[in-house]
N, C-alpha and C positions, 0 to 999 in steps of 0.2 A: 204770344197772341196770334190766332188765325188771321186771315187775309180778311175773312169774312165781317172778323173783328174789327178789322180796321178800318174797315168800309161802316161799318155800322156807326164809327166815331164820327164820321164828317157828313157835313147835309151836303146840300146838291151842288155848294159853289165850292167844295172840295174842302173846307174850313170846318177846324173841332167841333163838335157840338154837345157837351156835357151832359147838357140837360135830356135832351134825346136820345141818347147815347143808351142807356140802360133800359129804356122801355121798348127802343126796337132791339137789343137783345133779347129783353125777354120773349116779344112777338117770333124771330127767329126763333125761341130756340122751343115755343111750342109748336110751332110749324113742324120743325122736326120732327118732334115726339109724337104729331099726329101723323106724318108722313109714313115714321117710324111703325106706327103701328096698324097703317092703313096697308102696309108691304105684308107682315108681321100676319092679318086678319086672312089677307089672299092664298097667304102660304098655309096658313092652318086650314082653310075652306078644301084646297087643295090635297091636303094631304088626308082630310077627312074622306073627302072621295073615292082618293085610291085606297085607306082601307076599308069603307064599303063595297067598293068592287065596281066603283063608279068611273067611267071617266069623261071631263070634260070635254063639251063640242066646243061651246066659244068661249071667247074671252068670259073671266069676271069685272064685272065692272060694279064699283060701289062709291058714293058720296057722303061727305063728312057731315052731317046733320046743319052742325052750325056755321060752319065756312065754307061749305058749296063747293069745295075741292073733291074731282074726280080722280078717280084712279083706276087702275086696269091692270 
């Protein structure tokens, strides 16, 4: 089990919490898959550039439609 896991098991006063336990799992671990694929979008924009014959002045910067998470 990750660290990350194990932080997931307990609420705030540092005590199991079963119940909760699995739903902030699953909220991690689409986090991830969006994060995943928000890295994943930049690198392929990128690479589409370089073989147009383009290349980037500034950053890319884009936001997740339904969680308002920025990335760069």
């Amino acid at each position: 089990m990750r660290n990350s896991d194990k932080e997931l098991e307990c609420n705030g006063s540092g005590y199991r919490d079963p119940t909760a336990s699995p739903v902030l799992q699953a909220i991690y671990k689409r986090e991830m898959e969006i994060d995943y694929q928000a890295m994943r979008l930049i690198g392929l924009i990128k690479d589409l550039l370089r073989i147009c014959d383009f290349e980037l002045i500034e950053r890319v910067q884009i936001r997740h439609k339904h969680t308002r998470r920025e990335y760069k």
